[in-house]
C-alpha positions as CSV (number, residue, x, y, z in Angstrom):
1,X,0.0,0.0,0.0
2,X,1.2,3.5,-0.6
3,X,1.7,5.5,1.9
4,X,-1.1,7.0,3.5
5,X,-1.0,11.6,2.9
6,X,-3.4,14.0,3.8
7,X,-3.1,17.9,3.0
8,X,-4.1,20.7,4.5
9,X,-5.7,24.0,1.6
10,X,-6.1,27.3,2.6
11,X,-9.5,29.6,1.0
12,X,-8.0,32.1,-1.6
13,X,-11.3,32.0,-3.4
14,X,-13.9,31.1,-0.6
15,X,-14.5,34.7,1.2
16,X,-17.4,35.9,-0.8
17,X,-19.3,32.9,-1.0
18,X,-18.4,31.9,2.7
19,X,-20.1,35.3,4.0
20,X,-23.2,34.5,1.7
21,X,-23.8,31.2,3.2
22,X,-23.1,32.6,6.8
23,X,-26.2,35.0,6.0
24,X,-28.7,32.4,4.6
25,X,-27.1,29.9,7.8
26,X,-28.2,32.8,10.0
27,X,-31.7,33.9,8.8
28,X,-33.6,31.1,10.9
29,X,-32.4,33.3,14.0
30,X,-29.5,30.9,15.5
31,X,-31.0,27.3,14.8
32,X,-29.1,23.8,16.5
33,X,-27.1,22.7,13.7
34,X,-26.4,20.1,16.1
35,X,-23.0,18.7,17.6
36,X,-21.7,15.9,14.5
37,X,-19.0,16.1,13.2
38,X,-18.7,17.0,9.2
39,X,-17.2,14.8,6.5
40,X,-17.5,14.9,3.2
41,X,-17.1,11.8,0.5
42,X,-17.1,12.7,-3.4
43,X,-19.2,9.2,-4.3
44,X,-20.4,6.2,-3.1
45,X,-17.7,3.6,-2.3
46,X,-15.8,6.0,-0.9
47,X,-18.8,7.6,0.9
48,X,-19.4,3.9,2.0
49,X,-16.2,3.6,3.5
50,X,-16.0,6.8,5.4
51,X,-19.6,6.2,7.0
52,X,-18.4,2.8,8.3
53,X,-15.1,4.2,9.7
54,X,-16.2,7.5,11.5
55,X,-19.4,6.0,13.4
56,X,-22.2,7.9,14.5
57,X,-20.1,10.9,15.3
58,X,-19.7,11.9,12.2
59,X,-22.5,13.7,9.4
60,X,-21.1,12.3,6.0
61,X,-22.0,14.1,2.8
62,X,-21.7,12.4,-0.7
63,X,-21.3,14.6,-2.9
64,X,-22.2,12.7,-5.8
65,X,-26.2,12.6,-5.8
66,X,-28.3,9.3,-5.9
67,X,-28.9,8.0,-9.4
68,X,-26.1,10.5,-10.6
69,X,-23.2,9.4,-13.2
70,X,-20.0,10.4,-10.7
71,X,-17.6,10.7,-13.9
72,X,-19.5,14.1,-14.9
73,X,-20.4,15.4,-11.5
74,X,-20.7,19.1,-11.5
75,X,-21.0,20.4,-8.5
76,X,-23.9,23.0,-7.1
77,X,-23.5,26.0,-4.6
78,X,-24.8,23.4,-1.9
79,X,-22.2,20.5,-2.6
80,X,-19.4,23.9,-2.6
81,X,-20.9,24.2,0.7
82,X,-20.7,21.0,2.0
83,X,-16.8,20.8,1.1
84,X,-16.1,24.5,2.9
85,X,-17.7,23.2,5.8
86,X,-16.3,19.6,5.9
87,X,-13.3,18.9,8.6
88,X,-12.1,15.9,6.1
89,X,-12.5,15.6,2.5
90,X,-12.1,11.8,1.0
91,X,-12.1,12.0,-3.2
92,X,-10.3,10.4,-5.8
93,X,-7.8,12.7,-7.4
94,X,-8.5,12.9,-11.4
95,X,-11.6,10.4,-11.4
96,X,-14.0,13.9,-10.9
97,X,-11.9,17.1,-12.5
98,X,-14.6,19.3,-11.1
99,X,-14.3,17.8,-6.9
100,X,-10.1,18.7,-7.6
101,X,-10.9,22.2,-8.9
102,X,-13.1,22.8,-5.5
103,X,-10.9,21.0,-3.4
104,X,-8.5,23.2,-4.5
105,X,-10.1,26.6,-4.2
106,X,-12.5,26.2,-0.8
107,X,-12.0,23.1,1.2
108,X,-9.6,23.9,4.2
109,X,-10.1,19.9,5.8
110,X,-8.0,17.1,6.4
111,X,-8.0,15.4,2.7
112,X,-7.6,11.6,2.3
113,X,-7.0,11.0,-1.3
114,X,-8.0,7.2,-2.8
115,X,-5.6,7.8,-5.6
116,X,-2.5,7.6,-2.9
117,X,-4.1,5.6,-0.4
118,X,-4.6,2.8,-2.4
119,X,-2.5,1.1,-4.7
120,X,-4.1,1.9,-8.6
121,X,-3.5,-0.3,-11.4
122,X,-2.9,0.6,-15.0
123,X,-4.3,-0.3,-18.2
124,X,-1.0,-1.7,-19.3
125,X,-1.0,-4.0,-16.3
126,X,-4.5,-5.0,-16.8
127,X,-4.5,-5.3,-20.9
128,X,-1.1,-6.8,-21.1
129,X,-0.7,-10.1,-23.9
130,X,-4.2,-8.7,-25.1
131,X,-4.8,-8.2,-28.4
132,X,-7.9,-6.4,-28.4
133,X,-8.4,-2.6,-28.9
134,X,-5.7,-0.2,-26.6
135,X,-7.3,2.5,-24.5
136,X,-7.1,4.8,-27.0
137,X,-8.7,3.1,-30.0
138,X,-11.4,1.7,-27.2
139,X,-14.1,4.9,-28.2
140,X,-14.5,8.1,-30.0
141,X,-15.3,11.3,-27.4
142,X,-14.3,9.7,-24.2
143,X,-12.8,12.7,-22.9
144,X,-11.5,11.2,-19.3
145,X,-7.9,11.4,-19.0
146,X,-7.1,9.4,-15.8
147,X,-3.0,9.7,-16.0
148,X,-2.7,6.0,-17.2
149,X,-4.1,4.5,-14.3
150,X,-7.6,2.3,-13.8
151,X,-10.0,4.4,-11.2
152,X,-12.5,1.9,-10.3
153,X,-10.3,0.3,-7.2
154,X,-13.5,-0.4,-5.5
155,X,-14.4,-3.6,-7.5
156,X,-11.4,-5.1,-5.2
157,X,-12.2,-5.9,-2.0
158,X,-8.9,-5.6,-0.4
159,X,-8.1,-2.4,-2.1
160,X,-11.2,-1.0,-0.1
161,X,-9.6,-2.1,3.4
162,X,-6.4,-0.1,2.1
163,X,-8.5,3.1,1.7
164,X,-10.3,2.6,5.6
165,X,-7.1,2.5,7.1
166,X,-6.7,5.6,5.3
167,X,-9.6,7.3,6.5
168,X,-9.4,6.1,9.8
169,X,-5.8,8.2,9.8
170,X,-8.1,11.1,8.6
171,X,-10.7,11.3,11.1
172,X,-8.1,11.0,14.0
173,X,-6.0,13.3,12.2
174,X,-9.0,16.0,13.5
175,X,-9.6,13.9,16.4
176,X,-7.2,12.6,18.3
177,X,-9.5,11.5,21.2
178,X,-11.8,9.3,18.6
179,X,-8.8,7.5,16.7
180,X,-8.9,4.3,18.0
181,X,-12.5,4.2,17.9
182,X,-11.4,4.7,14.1
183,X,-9.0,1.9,13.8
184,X,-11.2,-0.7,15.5
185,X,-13.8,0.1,12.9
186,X,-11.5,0.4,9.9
187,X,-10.4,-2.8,11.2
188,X,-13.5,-4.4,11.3
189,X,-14.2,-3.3,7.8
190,X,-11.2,-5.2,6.9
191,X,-12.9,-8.1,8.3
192,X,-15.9,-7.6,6.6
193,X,-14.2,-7.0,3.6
194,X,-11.8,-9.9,3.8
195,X,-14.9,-12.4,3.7
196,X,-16.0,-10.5,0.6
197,X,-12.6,-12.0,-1.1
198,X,-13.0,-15.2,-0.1
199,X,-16.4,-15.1,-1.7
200,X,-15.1,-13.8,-4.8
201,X,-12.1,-15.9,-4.4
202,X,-14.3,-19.7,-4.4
203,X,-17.1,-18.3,-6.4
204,X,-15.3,-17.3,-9.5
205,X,-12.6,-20.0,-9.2
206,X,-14.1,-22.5,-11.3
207,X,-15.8,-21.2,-14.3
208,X,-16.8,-22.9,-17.8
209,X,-15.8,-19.2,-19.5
210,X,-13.6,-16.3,-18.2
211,X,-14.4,-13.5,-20.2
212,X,-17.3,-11.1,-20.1
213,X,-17.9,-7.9,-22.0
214,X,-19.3,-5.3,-20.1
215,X,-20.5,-1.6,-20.9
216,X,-17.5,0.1,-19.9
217,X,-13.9,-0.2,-18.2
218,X,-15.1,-0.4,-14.8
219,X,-14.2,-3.8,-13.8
220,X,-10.3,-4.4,-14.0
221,X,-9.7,-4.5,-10.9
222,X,-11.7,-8.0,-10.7
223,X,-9.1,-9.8,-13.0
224,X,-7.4,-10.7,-9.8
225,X,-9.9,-13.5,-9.7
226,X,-9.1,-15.0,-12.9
227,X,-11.9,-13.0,-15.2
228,X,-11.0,-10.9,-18.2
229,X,-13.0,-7.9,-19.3
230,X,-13.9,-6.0,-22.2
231,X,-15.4,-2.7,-22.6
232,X,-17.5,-1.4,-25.5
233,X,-16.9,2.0,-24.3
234,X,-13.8,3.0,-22.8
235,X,-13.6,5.4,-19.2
236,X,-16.5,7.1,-19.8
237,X,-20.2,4.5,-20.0
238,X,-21.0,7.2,-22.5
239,X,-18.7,7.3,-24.8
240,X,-19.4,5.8,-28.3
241,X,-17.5,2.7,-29.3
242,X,-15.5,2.4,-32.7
243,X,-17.0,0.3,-35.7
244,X,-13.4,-1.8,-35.1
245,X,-13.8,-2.0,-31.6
246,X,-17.5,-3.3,-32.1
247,X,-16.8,-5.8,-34.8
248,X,-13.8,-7.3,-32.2
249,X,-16.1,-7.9,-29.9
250,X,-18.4,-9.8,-32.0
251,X,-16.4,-11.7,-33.0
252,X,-14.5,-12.5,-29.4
253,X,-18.1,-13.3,-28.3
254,X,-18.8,-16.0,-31.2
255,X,-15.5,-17.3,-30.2
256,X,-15.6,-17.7,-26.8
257,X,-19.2,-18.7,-26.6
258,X,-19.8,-16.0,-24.4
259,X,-23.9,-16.1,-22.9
260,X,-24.3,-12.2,-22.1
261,X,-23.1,-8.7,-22.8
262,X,-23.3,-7.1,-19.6
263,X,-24.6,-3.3,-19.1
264,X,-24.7,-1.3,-16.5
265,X,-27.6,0.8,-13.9
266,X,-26.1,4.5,-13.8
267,X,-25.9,4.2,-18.2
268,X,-28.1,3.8,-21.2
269,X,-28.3,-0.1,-21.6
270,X,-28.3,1.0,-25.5
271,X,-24.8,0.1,-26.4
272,X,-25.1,-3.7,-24.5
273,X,-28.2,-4.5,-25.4
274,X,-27.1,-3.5,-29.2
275,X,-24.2,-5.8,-29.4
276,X,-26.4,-8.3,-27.5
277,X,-29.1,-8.5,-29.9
278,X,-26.1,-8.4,-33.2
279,X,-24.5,-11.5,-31.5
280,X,-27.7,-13.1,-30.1
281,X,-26.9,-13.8,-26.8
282,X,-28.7,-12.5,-23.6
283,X,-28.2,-9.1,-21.4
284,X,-27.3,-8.3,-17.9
285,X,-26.7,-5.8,-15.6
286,X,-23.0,-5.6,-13.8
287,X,-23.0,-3.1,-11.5
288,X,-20.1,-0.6,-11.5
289,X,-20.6,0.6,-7.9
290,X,-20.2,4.1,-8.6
291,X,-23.5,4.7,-7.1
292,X,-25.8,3.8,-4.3
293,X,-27.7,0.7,-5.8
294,X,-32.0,0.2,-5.7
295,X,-33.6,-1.6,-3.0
296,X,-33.7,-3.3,0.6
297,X,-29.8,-3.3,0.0
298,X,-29.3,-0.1,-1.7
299,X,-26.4,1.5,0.4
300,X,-24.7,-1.8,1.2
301,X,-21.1,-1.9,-0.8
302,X,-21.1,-5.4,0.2
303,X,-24.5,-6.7,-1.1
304,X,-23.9,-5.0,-4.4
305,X,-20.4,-6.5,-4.7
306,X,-22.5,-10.3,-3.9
307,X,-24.9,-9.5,-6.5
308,X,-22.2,-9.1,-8.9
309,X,-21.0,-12.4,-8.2
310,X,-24.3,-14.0,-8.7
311,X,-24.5,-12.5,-12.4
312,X,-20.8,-13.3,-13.5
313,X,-21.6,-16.7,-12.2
314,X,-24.8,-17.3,-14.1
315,X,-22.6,-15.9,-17.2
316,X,-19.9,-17.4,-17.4
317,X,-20.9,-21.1,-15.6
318,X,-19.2,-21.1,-12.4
């Protein structure tokens, strides 16, 4: 794991707004804003995470609104808010360019960044001996430049236990009195999150396939269990897919007798289900994670995660 760094930003830009939202604060004539503690996560796994870590102590704020696509988050006066306010700030540096920007310009917390928390793969690593499309030639318009380096960490389990620690150094980092309240819950995360593995570990260790084509590059981080994926799209679930790129694919389904092209909840199913009904075979949804899911189990990282498992095993006949 790489070493765990927090900084510290000062408000060059912040004055202005800062005395407009003390005015509007003010108006209800000196209301309880009440005693929590304020965090602020830029979307979901990571607001997942930071929940579990700080306890009931702790208001957190994602940042990245139910149902919304967390690649193109803009963000709103409120959500500017929410990051002056916050004592700790956990994002993902260049997975949302407009969360840096603000990060930059108004938050003054303790910041826990994913990116150097965790330890990110890249593309080479994950499409290395593969002769399909590069990152590059994987869409027209994609129009996320992530450095080289595969975002979506969340899909591994362990990688997720890396970034609690991380947080758990955060919140003490402001309260010294609450840290090893922090540790034993980052530690029982780990725990939680460890069994999760093991899961994915036995369940995907015997399959009759080990490829599946999904929407877009969200899932690399699950090759550690033996499966291979390709993207239609590349970064972004929007982007459009090459006429080369769809024609590869087609013919790597017919070859590997793959069952189902795989879309996705917080994208248009159009792509998937096009390539789907081209090849014949049969759609599903893989959930990225990048948002809370629908449901009895809708804010539960590790339920989502065991659903996934459920759909690549019906695919691909484990």
């Amino acid at each position: 794991m790489l070493p765990f760094a927090t900084r510290s930003r000062v408000l060059p830009l912040v004055a202005a707004s800062a005395l407009l939202l003390a005015g509007c604060g003010s108006s209800d004539g000196g209301s309880d804003v009440g005693s929590d503690r304020q965090a602020v996560a830029a979307f979901y796994p990571l607001a997942w995470v930071t929940e579990r870590v700080a306890g009931d102590d702790w208001e957190v704020t994602n940042l990245t609104q139910p149902g919304g696509e967390p690649h193109d988050l803009e963000l709103g006066i409120s959500q500017t808010a929410d990051l002056d306010e916050a004592e700790v700030v956990v994002f993902e540096h260049e997975f949302q360019p407009a969360v840096d920007e603000a990060i930059d310009n108004v938050s003054d917390a303790v910041v826990v960044d994913a990116a150097q928390a965790v330890e990110l793969r890249t593309f080479e690593e994950q499409h290395a001996g593969d002769e399909h499309a590069s990152e590059e030639e994987h869409s027209e318009g994609d129009g996320h430049d992530h450095g080289g380096v595969d975002p979506h960490f969340w899909q591994d389990p362990l990688l997720m236990a890396d970034l609690a620690d991380a947080v758990a150094d955060g919140l003490a980092e402001v309260d010294a009195d609450g840290a090893a309240t922090y540790r034993s819950n980052a530690a029982d995360l780990r725990a939680d999150l460890e069994a999760l593995d093991a899961e994915l570990t036995e369940g995907l260790a015997s399959c009759e396939r080990d490829t599946v084509v999904v929407s877009h590059e969200a899932f690399g981080y699950l090759e550690r269990y033996g499966l291979h994926f390709e993207g239609i799209a590349g970064l972004s679930p929007d982007a459009e897919p090459t006429p080369a790129v769809l024609a590869e694919l087609e013919d790597l389904i017919a070859d590997e007798g793959i069952t189902t092209v795989f879309s996705e909840r917080l994208a248009s199913p159009a792509m998937a289900e096009g390539l789907a009904s081209d090849t014949g075979v049969e759609t599903a949804v893989l959930d990225p994670i990048e948002g809370p899911g629908e449901g009895d189990d809708a804010s539960d990282y590790l339920a989502l995660m065991q659903q996934n498992l459920a759909a690549l095993q019906r695919a691909n006949g484990c």
